[in-house]
C-alpha positions in Angstrom: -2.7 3.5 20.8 -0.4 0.8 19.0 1.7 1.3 15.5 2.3 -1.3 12.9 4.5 -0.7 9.7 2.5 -1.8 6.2 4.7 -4.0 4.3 8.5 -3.4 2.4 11.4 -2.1 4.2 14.9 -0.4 1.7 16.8 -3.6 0.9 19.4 -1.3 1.4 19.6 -0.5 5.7 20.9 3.0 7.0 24.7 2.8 8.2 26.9 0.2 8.0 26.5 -3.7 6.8 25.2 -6.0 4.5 23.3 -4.8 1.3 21.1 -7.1 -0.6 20.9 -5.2 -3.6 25.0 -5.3 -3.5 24.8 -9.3 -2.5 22.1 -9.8 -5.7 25.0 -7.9 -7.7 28.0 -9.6 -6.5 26.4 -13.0 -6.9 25.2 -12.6 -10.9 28.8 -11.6 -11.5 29.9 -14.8 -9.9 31.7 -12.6 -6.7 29.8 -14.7 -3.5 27.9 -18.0 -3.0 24.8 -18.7 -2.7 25.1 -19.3 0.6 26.4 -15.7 1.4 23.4 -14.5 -0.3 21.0 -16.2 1.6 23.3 -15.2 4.9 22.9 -11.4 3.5 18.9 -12.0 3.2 18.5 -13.7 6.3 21.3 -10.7 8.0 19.2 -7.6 6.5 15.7 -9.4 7.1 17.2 -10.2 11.5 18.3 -6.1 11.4 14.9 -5.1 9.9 12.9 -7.2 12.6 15.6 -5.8 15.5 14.5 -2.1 14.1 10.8 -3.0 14.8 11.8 -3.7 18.0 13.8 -0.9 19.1 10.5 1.6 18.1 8.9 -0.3 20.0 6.5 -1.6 17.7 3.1 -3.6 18.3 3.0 -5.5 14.8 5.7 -5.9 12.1 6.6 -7.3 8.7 9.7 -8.7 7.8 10.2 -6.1 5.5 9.7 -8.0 2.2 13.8 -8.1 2.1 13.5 -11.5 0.2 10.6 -10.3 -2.4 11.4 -9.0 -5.6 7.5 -7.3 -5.2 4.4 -7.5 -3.4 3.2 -10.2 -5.6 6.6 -12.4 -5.9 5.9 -14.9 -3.1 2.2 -15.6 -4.1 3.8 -16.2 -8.0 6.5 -18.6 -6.5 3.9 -20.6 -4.7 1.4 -21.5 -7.3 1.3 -23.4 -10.5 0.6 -21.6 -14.1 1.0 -18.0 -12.5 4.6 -16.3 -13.7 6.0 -13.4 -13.4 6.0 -11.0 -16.3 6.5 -7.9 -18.0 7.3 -4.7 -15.4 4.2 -2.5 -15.0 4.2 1.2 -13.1 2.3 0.7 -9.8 -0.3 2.9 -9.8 1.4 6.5 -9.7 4.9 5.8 -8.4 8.0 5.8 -9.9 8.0 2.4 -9.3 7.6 -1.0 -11.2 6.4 -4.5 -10.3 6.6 -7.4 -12.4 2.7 -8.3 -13.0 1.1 -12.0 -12.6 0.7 -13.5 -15.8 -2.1 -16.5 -15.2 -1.5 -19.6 -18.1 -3.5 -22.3 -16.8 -5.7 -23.1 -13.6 -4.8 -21.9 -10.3 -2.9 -25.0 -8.2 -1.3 -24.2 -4.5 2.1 -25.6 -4.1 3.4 -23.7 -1.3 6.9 -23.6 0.5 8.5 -20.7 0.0 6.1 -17.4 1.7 5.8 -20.2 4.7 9.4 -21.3 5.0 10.6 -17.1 4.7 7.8 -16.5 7.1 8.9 -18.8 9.4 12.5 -18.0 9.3 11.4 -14.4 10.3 8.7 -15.2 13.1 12.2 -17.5 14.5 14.2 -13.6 14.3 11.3 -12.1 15.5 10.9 -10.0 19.1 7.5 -8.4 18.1 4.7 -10.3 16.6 4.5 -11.0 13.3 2.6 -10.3 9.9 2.4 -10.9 6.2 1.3 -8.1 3.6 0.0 -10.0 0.4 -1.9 -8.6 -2.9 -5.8 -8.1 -2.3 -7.9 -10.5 -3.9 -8.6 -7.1 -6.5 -5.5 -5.4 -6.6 -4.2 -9.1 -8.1 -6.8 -9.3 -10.3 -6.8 -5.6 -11.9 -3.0 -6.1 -12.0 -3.0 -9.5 -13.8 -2.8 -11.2 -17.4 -5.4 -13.4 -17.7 -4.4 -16.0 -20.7 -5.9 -18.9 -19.7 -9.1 -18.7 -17.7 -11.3 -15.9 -19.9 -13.9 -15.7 -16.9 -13.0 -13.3 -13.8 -15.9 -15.3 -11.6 -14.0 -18.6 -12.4 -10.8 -17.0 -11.4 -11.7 -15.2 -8.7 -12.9 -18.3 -7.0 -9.6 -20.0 -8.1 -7.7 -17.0 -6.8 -10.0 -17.1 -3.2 -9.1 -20.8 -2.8 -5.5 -21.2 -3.3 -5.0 -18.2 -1.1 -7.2 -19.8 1.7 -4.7 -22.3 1.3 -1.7 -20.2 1.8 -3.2 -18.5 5.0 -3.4 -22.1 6.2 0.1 -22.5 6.0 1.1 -19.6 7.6 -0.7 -20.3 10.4 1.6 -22.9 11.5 4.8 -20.3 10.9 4.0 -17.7 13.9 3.1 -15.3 11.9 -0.7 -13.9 13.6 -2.0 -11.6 10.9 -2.5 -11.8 7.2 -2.8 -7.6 5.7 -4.7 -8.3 2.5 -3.0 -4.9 0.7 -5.8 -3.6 -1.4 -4.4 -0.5 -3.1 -6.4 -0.7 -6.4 -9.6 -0.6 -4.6 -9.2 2.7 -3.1 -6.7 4.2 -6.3 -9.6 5.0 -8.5 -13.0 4.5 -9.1 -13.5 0.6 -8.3 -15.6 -1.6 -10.6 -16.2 -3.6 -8.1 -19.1 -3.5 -6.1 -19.3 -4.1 -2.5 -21.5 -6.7 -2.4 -19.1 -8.5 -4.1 -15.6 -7.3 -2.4 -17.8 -8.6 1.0 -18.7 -12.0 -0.5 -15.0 -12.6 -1.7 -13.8 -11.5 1.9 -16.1 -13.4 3.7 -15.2 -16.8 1.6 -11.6 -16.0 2.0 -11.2 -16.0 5.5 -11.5 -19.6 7.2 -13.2 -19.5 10.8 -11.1 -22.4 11.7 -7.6 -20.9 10.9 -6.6 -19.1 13.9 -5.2 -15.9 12.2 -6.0 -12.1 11.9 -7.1 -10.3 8.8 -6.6 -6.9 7.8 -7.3 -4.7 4.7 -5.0 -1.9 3.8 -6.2 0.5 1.5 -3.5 3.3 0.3 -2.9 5.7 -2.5 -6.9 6.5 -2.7 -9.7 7.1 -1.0 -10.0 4.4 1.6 -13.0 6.2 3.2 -15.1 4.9 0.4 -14.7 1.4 1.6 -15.8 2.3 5.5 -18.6 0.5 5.5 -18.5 -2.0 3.5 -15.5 -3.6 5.0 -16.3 -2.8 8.5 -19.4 -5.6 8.3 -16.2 -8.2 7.6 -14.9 -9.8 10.6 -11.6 -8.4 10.4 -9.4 -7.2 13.2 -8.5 -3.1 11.5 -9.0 -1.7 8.6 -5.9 0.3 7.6 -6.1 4.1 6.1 -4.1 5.8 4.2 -4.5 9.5 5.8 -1.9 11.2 3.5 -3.4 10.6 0.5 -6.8 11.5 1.6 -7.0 13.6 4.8 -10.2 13.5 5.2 -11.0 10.1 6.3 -9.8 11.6 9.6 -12.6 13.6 10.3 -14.9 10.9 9.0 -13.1 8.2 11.5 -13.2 11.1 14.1 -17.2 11.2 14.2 -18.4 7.4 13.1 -17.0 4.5 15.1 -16.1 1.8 12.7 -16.9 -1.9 14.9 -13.0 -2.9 14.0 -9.9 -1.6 14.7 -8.4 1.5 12.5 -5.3 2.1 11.2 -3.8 5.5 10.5 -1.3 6.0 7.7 -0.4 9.5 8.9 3.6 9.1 8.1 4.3 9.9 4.2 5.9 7.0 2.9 6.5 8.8 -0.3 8.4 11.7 0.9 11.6 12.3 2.8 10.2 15.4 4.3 10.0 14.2 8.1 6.6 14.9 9.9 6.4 17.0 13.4 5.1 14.6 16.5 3.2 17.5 17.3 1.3 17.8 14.4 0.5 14.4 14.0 -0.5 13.8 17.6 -2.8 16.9 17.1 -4.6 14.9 13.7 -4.3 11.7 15.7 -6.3 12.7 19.1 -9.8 13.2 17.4 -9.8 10.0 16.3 -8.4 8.4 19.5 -11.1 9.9 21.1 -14.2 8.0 19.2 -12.5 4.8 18.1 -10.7 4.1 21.2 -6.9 3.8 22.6 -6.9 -0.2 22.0 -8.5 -0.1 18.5 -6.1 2.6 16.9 -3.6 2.0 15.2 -1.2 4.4 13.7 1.9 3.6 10.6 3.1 4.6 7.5 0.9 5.7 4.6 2.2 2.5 3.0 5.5 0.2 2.7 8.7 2.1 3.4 10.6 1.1 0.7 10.4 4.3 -1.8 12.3 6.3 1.1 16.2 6.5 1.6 17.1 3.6 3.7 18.1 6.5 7.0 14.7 8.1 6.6 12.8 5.2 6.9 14.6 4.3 9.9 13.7 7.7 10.9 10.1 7.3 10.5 9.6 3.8 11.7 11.2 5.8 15.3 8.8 8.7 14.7 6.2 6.1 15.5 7.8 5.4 18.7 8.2 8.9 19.8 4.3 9.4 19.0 2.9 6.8 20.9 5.3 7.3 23.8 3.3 11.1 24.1 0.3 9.8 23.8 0.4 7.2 26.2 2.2 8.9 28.6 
Protein backbone atom coordinates (compact mmCIF):
# COMPACT_ATOMS: atom_id res chain seq x y z
CA UNK A 1 0.00 0.00 0.00
CA UNK A 2 1.56 3.58 -0.64
CA UNK A 3 0.03 7.14 0.77
CA UNK A 4 0.11 10.44 -1.01
CA UNK A 5 -1.15 13.77 0.50
CA UNK A 6 -3.88 15.75 -2.11
CA UNK A 7 -2.71 19.13 -2.41
CA UNK A 8 -2.41 22.38 0.39
CA UNK A 9 -0.59 22.14 3.50
CA UNK A 10 -1.40 25.32 6.85
CA UNK A 11 0.91 28.09 5.74
CA UNK A 12 1.21 28.27 9.17
CA UNK A 13 3.63 24.82 10.45
CA UNK A 14 3.06 23.22 14.05
CA UNK A 15 5.83 24.48 16.64
CA UNK A 16 8.29 26.78 16.21
CA UNK A 17 9.62 28.97 12.93
CA UNK A 18 8.82 30.82 10.07
CA UNK A 19 5.08 31.74 9.28
CA UNK A 20 4.12 32.88 5.96
CA UNK A 21 0.89 34.31 6.76
CA UNK A 22 3.16 36.49 9.49
CA UNK A 23 5.97 37.11 6.62
CA UNK A 24 2.79 38.30 4.03
CA UNK A 25 1.93 40.66 7.13
CA UNK A 26 5.14 42.05 8.07
CA UNK A 27 6.05 42.70 4.50
CA UNK A 28 2.62 44.93 3.46
CA UNK A 29 3.45 46.92 6.59
CA UNK A 30 6.83 47.53 5.20
CA UNK A 31 8.53 45.26 8.42
CA UNK A 32 10.92 42.59 6.01
CA UNK A 33 12.22 42.54 2.37
CA UNK A 34 11.23 40.87 -0.18
CA UNK A 35 13.90 38.81 -0.07
CA UNK A 36 13.02 37.47 3.49
CA UNK A 37 9.71 36.68 2.12
CA UNK A 38 10.72 34.60 -0.47
CA UNK A 39 13.41 33.01 2.29
CA UNK A 40 10.08 32.42 4.52
CA UNK A 41 8.28 30.74 1.33
CA UNK A 42 11.10 28.84 0.24
CA UNK A 43 11.84 27.86 4.47
CA UNK A 44 8.04 26.72 5.09
CA UNK A 45 7.70 25.07 1.57
CA UNK A 46 11.71 22.87 2.50
CA UNK A 47 9.91 21.93 6.17
CA UNK A 48 6.63 20.85 4.44
CA UNK A 49 8.61 18.63 1.90
CA UNK A 50 10.99 17.34 5.09
CA UNK A 51 7.41 16.40 6.77
CA UNK A 52 6.58 14.18 3.81
CA UNK A 53 9.52 12.63 4.36
CA UNK A 54 9.61 11.78 7.83
CA UNK A 55 5.89 9.84 7.30
CA UNK A 56 7.45 8.19 5.01
CA UNK A 57 5.49 9.19 2.17
CA UNK A 58 5.39 7.66 -1.50
CA UNK A 59 4.16 10.91 -3.40
CA UNK A 60 3.95 14.59 -2.17
CA UNK A 61 3.06 18.16 -2.96
CA UNK A 62 4.81 21.04 -1.98
CA UNK A 63 2.04 22.06 0.02
CA UNK A 64 0.76 24.96 -2.18
CA UNK A 65 2.77 27.27 0.53
CA UNK A 66 3.39 29.82 -2.30
CA UNK A 67 -0.43 29.85 -3.75
CA UNK A 68 -2.88 32.16 -2.71
CA UNK A 69 -5.53 29.07 -4.00
CA UNK A 70 -5.77 26.18 -6.10
CA UNK A 71 -6.26 28.23 -9.11
CA UNK A 72 -3.47 31.12 -8.43
CA UNK A 73 -0.57 29.58 -10.39
CA UNK A 74 -2.68 28.53 -13.53
CA UNK A 75 -4.10 32.58 -13.32
CA UNK A 76 -0.33 33.79 -13.07
CA UNK A 77 0.70 31.82 -15.99
CA UNK A 78 -1.78 32.77 -18.71
CA UNK A 79 -2.77 35.90 -20.59
CA UNK A 80 -6.48 37.50 -20.12
CA UNK A 81 -7.29 35.14 -17.10
CA UNK A 82 -7.26 37.37 -13.56
CA UNK A 83 -8.12 36.79 -10.47
CA UNK A 84 -11.34 38.06 -9.07
CA UNK A 85 -14.00 38.42 -6.77
CA UNK A 86 -13.71 35.71 -3.56
CA UNK A 87 -16.27 32.86 -4.00
CA UNK A 88 -17.19 29.99 -1.13
CA UNK A 89 -15.69 26.77 -2.37
CA UNK A 90 -18.30 24.48 -2.57
CA UNK A 91 -19.45 23.97 1.24
CA UNK A 92 -16.53 25.14 3.24
CA UNK A 93 -15.86 27.93 5.21
CA UNK A 94 -13.54 28.73 2.84
CA UNK A 95 -13.02 31.26 -0.20
CA UNK A 96 -10.93 31.30 -3.40
CA UNK A 97 -10.56 34.14 -5.61
CA UNK A 98 -12.38 32.77 -9.03
CA UNK A 99 -10.82 33.04 -12.72
CA UNK A 100 -12.18 35.72 -14.48
CA UNK A 101 -11.45 34.96 -18.44
CA UNK A 102 -11.29 38.63 -20.64
CA UNK A 103 -9.85 37.65 -23.82
CA UNK A 104 -8.42 34.30 -25.52
CA UNK A 105 -6.47 31.86 -23.59
CA UNK A 106 -2.41 32.51 -24.30
CA UNK A 107 0.33 30.24 -22.17
CA UNK A 108 3.03 32.37 -20.76
CA UNK A 109 4.42 30.21 -18.18
CA UNK A 110 7.32 30.68 -15.52
CA UNK A 111 6.08 30.79 -12.48
CA UNK A 112 4.06 26.97 -11.50
CA UNK A 113 7.49 25.62 -13.34
CA UNK A 114 10.07 27.76 -11.62
CA UNK A 115 8.07 27.01 -7.82
CA UNK A 116 7.89 23.52 -9.02
CA UNK A 117 11.29 23.26 -9.63
CA UNK A 118 12.59 24.94 -6.62
CA UNK A 119 10.52 22.25 -4.63
CA UNK A 120 11.50 18.97 -6.69
CA UNK A 121 15.44 20.65 -5.80
CA UNK A 122 14.08 20.45 -1.70
CA UNK A 123 12.52 17.35 -2.40
CA UNK A 124 13.48 13.64 -0.77
CA UNK A 125 10.12 11.97 -2.00
CA UNK A 126 8.98 12.34 -5.46
CA UNK A 127 7.03 14.95 -6.49
CA UNK A 128 3.52 16.21 -7.73
CA UNK A 129 1.40 19.19 -8.71
CA UNK A 130 -2.46 19.49 -7.74
CA UNK A 131 -4.09 21.82 -10.39
CA UNK A 132 -8.00 22.83 -11.11
CA UNK A 133 -9.85 20.06 -13.32
CA UNK A 134 -10.52 21.05 -16.69
CA UNK A 135 -14.46 21.36 -14.99
CA UNK A 136 -13.97 22.42 -11.73
CA UNK A 137 -12.19 25.68 -13.65
CA UNK A 138 -14.82 25.98 -15.85
CA UNK A 139 -17.93 25.79 -13.39
CA UNK A 140 -15.82 28.09 -11.11
CA UNK A 141 -15.04 30.72 -13.81
CA UNK A 142 -16.35 34.17 -15.35
CA UNK A 143 -16.58 33.89 -18.73
CA UNK A 144 -16.43 37.64 -20.27
CA UNK A 145 -14.91 37.15 -23.30
CA UNK A 146 -15.30 33.85 -25.09
CA UNK A 147 -19.44 33.30 -24.91
CA UNK A 148 -18.92 29.57 -26.12
CA UNK A 149 -17.82 26.79 -23.39
CA UNK A 150 -16.70 24.38 -26.55
CA UNK A 151 -14.33 27.22 -27.70
CA UNK A 152 -13.07 27.64 -24.24
CA UNK A 153 -12.76 24.38 -23.20
CA UNK A 154 -10.49 23.69 -26.08
CA UNK A 155 -8.60 26.85 -25.20
CA UNK A 156 -8.51 25.78 -21.65
CA UNK A 157 -7.31 21.92 -22.75
CA UNK A 158 -4.40 23.47 -24.76
CA UNK A 159 -2.71 25.93 -22.68
CA UNK A 160 -2.82 23.40 -19.92
CA UNK A 161 -1.15 20.78 -22.22
CA UNK A 162 1.23 23.34 -22.44
CA UNK A 163 1.86 23.77 -18.78
CA UNK A 164 2.19 19.95 -18.14
CA UNK A 165 4.97 20.28 -20.74
CA UNK A 166 6.76 22.44 -18.69
CA UNK A 167 6.62 20.71 -15.70
CA UNK A 168 8.02 17.89 -17.10
CA UNK A 169 11.32 19.29 -17.28
CA UNK A 170 11.02 20.50 -13.25
CA UNK A 171 11.10 16.80 -11.57
CA UNK A 172 7.94 16.84 -10.74
CA UNK A 173 6.39 13.04 -12.11
CA UNK A 174 2.67 13.54 -11.64
CA UNK A 175 0.12 16.06 -12.54
CA UNK A 176 -3.46 15.40 -9.94
CA UNK A 177 -6.04 17.11 -12.08
CA UNK A 178 -8.26 18.11 -8.74
CA UNK A 179 -11.84 17.67 -9.95
CA UNK A 180 -14.02 18.49 -6.99
CA UNK A 181 -17.06 19.95 -8.88
CA UNK A 182 -17.55 16.84 -10.76
CA UNK A 183 -18.24 14.69 -7.90
CA UNK A 184 -19.94 17.89 -5.58
CA UNK A 185 -23.30 17.67 -7.17
CA UNK A 186 -25.09 16.52 -9.89
CA UNK A 187 -22.53 17.14 -13.03
CA UNK A 188 -23.81 18.56 -16.26
CA UNK A 189 -21.29 17.15 -17.85
CA UNK A 190 -21.58 14.02 -19.55
CA UNK A 191 -18.97 11.37 -19.65
CA UNK A 192 -18.52 11.14 -23.04
CA UNK A 193 -17.38 14.42 -22.83
CA UNK A 194 -15.25 14.54 -19.42
CA UNK A 195 -13.40 11.35 -21.39
CA UNK A 196 -12.78 13.26 -24.67
CA UNK A 197 -11.36 16.35 -22.79
CA UNK A 198 -9.11 13.82 -20.70
CA UNK A 199 -7.99 12.05 -23.42
CA UNK A 200 -6.94 15.32 -25.52
CA UNK A 201 -5.38 16.72 -22.49
CA UNK A 202 -2.83 14.28 -21.73
CA UNK A 203 0.13 14.15 -24.37
CA UNK A 204 1.54 10.51 -24.99
CA UNK A 205 4.82 12.07 -25.55
CA UNK A 206 5.25 14.02 -22.19
CA UNK A 207 6.64 11.66 -19.87
CA UNK A 208 4.36 12.45 -16.81
CA UNK A 209 1.63 10.80 -14.64
CA UNK A 210 -2.02 11.87 -14.41
CA UNK A 211 -4.33 11.56 -11.77
CA UNK A 212 -8.01 12.66 -11.03
CA UNK A 213 -9.08 13.53 -7.58
CA UNK A 214 -12.53 13.69 -6.88
CA UNK A 215 -13.58 15.01 -3.23
CA UNK A 216 -16.46 16.58 -1.43
CA UNK A 217 -19.09 14.26 -3.51
CA UNK A 218 -19.64 11.24 -4.82
CA UNK A 219 -16.60 10.08 -6.68
CA UNK A 220 -18.08 6.58 -7.17
CA UNK A 221 -20.20 8.11 -9.98
CA UNK A 222 -17.24 8.74 -12.03
CA UNK A 223 -15.74 4.86 -11.69
CA UNK A 224 -16.15 4.03 -14.86
CA UNK A 225 -15.89 6.54 -16.87
CA UNK A 226 -12.54 7.66 -15.75
CA UNK A 227 -11.08 4.27 -15.26
CA UNK A 228 -11.18 3.79 -19.51
CA UNK A 229 -8.55 7.03 -19.24
CA UNK A 230 -5.04 6.11 -19.22
CA UNK A 231 -4.38 7.49 -15.93
CA UNK A 232 -2.04 6.14 -13.25
CA UNK A 233 -5.12 6.32 -9.91
CA UNK A 234 -8.05 7.76 -9.58
CA UNK A 235 -8.31 9.42 -6.11
CA UNK A 236 -11.53 8.93 -3.70
CA UNK A 237 -12.77 10.81 -1.37
CA UNK A 238 -14.09 8.01 1.26
CA UNK A 239 -15.29 10.46 3.96
CA UNK A 240 -17.61 12.16 2.14
CA UNK A 241 -19.04 9.13 0.62
CA UNK A 242 -18.37 5.84 2.43
CA UNK A 243 -19.62 3.90 0.18
CA UNK A 244 -17.34 3.89 -2.70
CA UNK A 245 -15.48 1.51 -0.35
CA UNK A 246 -17.56 -1.33 -0.77
CA UNK A 247 -17.99 -0.56 -4.43
CA UNK A 248 -13.89 -0.46 -4.78
CA UNK A 249 -13.94 -3.55 -2.45
CA UNK A 250 -15.93 -5.85 -5.12
CA UNK A 251 -15.07 -4.20 -8.80
CA UNK A 252 -11.41 -3.88 -9.75
CA UNK A 253 -10.98 -0.51 -11.34
CA UNK A 254 -7.80 -1.25 -14.26
CA UNK A 255 -5.87 1.98 -12.44
CA UNK A 256 -4.60 2.55 -9.35
CA UNK A 257 -7.08 3.90 -6.34
CA UNK A 258 -6.74 6.27 -3.94
CA UNK A 259 -8.35 6.36 -0.56
CA UNK A 260 -9.21 9.61 1.14
CA UNK A 261 -10.03 7.86 4.40
CA UNK A 262 -8.30 10.73 6.74
CA UNK A 263 -11.00 13.82 7.33
CA UNK A 264 -9.36 16.68 6.15
CA UNK A 265 -12.12 18.80 7.50
CA UNK A 266 -12.09 17.83 11.02
CA UNK A 267 -9.59 17.83 13.86
CA UNK A 268 -11.12 14.79 15.33
CA UNK A 269 -8.13 12.31 14.74
CA UNK A 270 -9.05 8.81 13.20
CA UNK A 271 -8.09 5.27 14.99
CA UNK A 272 -5.30 3.21 12.79
CA UNK A 273 -7.42 0.44 13.72
CA UNK A 274 -10.47 1.47 12.27
CA UNK A 275 -9.12 2.61 9.23
CA UNK A 276 -6.93 -0.40 8.55
CA UNK A 277 -10.20 -2.40 9.19
CA UNK A 278 -12.15 -0.10 6.05
CA UNK A 279 -8.83 -0.23 4.18
CA UNK A 280 -8.22 -4.19 3.95
CA UNK A 281 -11.36 -4.98 1.78
CA UNK A 282 -10.24 -2.95 -0.75
CA UNK A 283 -6.50 -4.00 -0.54
CA UNK A 284 -7.71 -7.29 -1.07
CA UNK A 285 -9.42 -6.74 -4.75
CA UNK A 286 -7.39 -3.78 -6.02
CA UNK A 287 -4.09 -4.95 -4.99
CA UNK A 288 -1.14 -3.81 -2.46
CA UNK A 289 0.78 -1.79 -5.46
CA UNK A 290 -2.26 -0.06 -6.82
CA UNK A 291 -3.73 1.42 -3.50
CA UNK A 292 -3.24 4.28 -2.43
CA UNK A 293 -4.40 5.80 0.77
CA UNK A 294 -4.44 10.05 1.95
CA UNK A 295 -6.40 12.68 3.11
CA UNK A 296 -9.96 13.23 2.00
CA UNK A 297 -8.52 16.39 0.45
CA UNK A 298 -5.75 19.27 1.02
CA UNK A 299 -4.85 19.71 4.61
CA UNK A 300 -5.00 23.19 4.85
CA UNK A 301 -8.57 23.66 6.69
CA UNK A 302 -6.93 21.82 9.81
CA UNK A 303 -4.76 23.41 12.69
CA UNK A 304 -1.24 23.43 11.48
CA UNK A 305 -0.39 20.38 14.64
CA UNK A 306 -3.28 18.24 13.42
CA UNK A 307 -2.32 18.14 10.03
CA UNK A 308 1.06 17.15 10.94
CA UNK A 309 -0.68 14.62 13.02
CA UNK A 310 -2.57 13.14 10.17
CA UNK A 311 0.08 13.30 7.51
CA UNK A 312 2.04 10.73 10.45
CA UNK A 313 -1.29 8.76 10.81
CA UNK A 314 -0.54 7.69 7.26
CA UNK A 315 2.72 6.50 8.29
CA UNK A 316 1.63 4.54 11.20
CA UNK A 317 -1.11 2.80 8.78
CA UNK A 318 0.91 1.64 6.15
CA UNK A 319 3.69 0.51 8.53
CA UNK A 320 0.71 -2.16 9.97
CA UNK A 321 -0.20 -3.04 6.95
CA UNK A 322 2.86 -3.84 5.39
CA UNK A 323 4.32 -5.38 8.17
Amino acid sequence: MKTTVMGSYPKILAGSGPSVRSAIQRFEKGLITPTQLFETYSEVTRRVLDQAFSANLDRTTDGQIRWYDLFDPVVRDLDNVHSAGLIRLFDNNFYVRHPLITGRLQYQGGTLAAWSREAASYSRVPLKVALPGLFTFLDLQEDTSYGNTDNLLADLIDVMRLAVRHLASTGVVEVQWDEPSLAYSSSSWSASRVQEAYKTLMDPEVEIEHSIALYWGKSSLWLDTLSQLPLSRISCDAVSEPRVLDILAVDKLNVAVGLGVIDARNVRMEAPEELIRIVEPVLRQQGDERTWIHPSCGLEFLPPDRAEQKIHLLRNIKLRINA
